[in-house]
Z-matrix of the N, CA and C atoms (Angstrom, degrees):
N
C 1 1.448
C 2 1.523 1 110.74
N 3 0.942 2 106.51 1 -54.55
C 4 1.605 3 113.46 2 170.73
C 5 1.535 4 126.04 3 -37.94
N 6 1.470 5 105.47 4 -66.02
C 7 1.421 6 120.65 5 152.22
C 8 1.259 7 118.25 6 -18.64
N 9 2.049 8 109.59 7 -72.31
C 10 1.389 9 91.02 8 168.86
C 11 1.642 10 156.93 9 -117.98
N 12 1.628 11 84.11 10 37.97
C 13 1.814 12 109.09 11 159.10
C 14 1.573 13 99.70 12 -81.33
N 15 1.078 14 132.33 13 -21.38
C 16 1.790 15 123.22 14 -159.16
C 17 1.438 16 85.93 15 -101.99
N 18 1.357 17 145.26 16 -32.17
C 19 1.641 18 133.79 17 -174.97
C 20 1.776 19 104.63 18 -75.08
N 21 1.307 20 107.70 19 -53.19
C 22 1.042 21 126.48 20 -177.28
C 23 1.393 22 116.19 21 -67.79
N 24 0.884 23 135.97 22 -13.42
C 25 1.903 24 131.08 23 -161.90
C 26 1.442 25 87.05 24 -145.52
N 27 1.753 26 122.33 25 -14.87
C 28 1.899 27 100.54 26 179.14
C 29 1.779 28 97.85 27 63.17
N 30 1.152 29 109.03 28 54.04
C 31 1.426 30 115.76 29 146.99
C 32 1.178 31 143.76 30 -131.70
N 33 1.408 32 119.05 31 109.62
C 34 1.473 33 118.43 32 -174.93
C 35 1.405 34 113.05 33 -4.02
N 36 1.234 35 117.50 34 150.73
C 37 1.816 36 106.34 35 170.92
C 38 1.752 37 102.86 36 -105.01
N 39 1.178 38 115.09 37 -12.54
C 40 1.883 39 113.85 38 155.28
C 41 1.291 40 96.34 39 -59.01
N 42 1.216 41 159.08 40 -39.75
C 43 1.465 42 165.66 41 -149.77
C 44 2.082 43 89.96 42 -75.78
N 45 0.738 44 80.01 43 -47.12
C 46 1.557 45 92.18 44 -162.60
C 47 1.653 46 125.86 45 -67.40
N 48 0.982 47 99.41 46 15.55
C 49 1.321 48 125.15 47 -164.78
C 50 1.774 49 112.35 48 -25.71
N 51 1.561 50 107.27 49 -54.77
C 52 1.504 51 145.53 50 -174.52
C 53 1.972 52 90.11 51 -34.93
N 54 1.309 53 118.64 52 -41.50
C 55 1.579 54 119.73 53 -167.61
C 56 1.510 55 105.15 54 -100.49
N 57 1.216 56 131.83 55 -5.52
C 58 1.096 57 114.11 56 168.76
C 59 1.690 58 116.61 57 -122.52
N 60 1.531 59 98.54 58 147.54
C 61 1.827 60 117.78 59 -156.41
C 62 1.653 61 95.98 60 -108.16
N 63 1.423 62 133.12 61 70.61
C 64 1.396 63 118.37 62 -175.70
C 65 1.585 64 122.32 63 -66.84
N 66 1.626 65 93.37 64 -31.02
C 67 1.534 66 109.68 65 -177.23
C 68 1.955 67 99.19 66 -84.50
N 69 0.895 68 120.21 67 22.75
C 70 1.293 69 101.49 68 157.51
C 71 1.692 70 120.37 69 -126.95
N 72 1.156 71 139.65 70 84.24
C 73 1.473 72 138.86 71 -140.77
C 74 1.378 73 81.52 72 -52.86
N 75 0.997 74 147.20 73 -71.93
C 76 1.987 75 150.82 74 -132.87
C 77 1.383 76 104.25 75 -131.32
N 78 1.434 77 116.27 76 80.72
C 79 1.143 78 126.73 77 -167.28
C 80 1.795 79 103.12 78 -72.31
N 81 1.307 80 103.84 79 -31.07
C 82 1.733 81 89.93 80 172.20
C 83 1.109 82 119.07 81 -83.83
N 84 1.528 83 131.39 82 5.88
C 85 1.141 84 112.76 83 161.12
C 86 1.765 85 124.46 84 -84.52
N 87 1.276 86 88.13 85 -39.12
C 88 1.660 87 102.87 86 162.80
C 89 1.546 88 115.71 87 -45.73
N 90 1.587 89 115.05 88 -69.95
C 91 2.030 90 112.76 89 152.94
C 92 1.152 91 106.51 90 -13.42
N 93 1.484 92 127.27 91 -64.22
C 94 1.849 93 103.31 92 -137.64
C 95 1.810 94 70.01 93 -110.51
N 96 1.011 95 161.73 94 28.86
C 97 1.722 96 130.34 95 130.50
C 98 1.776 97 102.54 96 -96.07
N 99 1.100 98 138.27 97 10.60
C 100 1.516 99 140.52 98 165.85
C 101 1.420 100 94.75 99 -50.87
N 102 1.509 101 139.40 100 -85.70
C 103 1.295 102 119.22 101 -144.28
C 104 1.283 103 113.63 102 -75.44
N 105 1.455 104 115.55 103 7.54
C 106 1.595 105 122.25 104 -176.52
C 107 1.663 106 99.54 105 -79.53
N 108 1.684 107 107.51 106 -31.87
C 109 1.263 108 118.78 107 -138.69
C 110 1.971 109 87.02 108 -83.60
N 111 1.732 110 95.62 109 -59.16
C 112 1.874 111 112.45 110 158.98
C 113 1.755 112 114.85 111 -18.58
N 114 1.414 113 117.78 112 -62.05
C 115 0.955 114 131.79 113 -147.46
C 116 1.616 115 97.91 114 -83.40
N 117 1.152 116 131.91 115 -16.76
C 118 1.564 117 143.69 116 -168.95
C 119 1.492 118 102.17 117 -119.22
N 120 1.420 119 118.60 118 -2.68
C 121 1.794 120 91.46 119 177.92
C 122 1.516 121 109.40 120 -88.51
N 123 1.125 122 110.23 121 177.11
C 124 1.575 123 119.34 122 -161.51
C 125 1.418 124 103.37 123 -98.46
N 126 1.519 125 128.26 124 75.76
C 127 1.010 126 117.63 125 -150.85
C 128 1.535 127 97.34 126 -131.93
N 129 1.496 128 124.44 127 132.46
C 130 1.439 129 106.41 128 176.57
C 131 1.245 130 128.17 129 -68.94
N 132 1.348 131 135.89 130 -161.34
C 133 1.475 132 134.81 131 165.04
C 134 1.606 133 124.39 132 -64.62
N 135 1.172 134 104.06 133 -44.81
C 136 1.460 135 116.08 134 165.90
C 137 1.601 136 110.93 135 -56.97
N 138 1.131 137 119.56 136 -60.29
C 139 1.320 138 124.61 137 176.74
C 140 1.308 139 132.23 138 -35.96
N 141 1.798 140 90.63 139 -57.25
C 142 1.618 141 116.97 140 150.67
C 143 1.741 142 111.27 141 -24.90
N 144 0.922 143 100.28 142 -64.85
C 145 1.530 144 119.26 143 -152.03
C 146 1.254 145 96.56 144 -66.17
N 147 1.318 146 125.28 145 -52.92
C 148 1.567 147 138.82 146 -163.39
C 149 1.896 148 106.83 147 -70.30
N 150 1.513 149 106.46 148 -48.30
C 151 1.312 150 102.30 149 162.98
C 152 1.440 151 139.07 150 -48.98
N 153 1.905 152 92.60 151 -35.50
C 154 1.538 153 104.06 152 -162.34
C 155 2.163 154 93.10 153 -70.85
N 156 1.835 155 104.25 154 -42.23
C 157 1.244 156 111.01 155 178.15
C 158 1.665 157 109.90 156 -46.07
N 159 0.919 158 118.18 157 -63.60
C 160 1.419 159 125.03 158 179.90
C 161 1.965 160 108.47 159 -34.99
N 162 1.652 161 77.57 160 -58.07
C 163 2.139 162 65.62 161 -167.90
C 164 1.324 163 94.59 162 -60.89
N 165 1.277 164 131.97 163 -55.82
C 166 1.316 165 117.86 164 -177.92
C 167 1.375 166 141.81 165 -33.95
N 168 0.925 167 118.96 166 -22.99
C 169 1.568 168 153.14 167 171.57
C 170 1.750 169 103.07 168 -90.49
N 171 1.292 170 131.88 169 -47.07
C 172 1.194 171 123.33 170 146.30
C 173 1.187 172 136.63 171 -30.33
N 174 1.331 173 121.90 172 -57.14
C 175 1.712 174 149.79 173 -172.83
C 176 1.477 175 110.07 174 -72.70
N 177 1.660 176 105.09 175 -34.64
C 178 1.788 177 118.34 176 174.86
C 179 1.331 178 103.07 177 -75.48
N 180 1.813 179 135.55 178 -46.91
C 181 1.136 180 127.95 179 172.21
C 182 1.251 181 116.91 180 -42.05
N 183 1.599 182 110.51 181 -55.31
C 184 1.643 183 110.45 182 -157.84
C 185 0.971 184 111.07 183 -73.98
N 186 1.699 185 115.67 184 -29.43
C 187 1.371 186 118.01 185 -171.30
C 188 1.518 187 113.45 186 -59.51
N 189 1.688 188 101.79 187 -39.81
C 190 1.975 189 108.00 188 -172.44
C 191 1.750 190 83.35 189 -82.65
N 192 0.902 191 152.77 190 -23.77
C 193 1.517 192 125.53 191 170.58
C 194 0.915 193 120.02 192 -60.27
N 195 1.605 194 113.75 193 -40.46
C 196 2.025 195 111.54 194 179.06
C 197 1.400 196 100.50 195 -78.07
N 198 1.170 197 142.44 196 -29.61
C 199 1.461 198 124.35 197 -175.38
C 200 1.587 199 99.29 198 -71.52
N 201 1.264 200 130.20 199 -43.11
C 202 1.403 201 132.29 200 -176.02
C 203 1.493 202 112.52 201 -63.00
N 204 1.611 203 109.71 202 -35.78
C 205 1.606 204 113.41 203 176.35
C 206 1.614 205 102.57 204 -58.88
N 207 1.738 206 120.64 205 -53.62
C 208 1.015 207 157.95 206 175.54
C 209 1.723 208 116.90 207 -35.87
N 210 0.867 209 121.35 208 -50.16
C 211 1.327 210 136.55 209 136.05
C 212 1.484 211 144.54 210 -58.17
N 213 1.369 212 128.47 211 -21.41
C 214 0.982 213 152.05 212 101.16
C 215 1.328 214 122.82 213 -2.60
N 216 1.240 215 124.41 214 -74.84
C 217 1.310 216 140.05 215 -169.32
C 218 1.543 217 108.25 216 -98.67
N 219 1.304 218 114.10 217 22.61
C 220 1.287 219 119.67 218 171.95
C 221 1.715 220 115.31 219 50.71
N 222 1.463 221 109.19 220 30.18
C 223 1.571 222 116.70 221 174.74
C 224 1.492 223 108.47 222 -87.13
N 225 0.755 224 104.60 223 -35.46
C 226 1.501 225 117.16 224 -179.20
C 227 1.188 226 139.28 225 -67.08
């Protein structure tokens, strides 16, 4: 992803900080224990709710960025 916001938009890829995990050596292992990690925090219902809104609202960003990268790059 990074790769291609920095070709496309002419941005440093140090700029880009948001896609890269340095502090995690094995970032897929960390991924696949995440919803274990979700599923155990002490979080109320509201909270619940507000998080789940958030990623969701996450997933809508990235999604219209890759169609926009996507278009762009004549994938689309």
């Amino acid at each position: 992803m990074a790769a291609l916001v920095a070709r496309h938009y002419g941005i440093a890829r140090d700029a880009l900080t948001m896609y890269s995990f340095p502090q995690l050596p094995k970032p897929k292992v960390f991924k696949d224990g995440y919803p274990e990690l979700l599923d155990r925090a002490p979080l109320s219902e509201e909270q619940r709710e507000a998080l789940i809104d958030e990623a969701m609202e996450g997933f809508r960003i990235n999604a219209a960025l890759f169609a926009q990268l996507g278009e762009q790059d004549g994938c689309l």
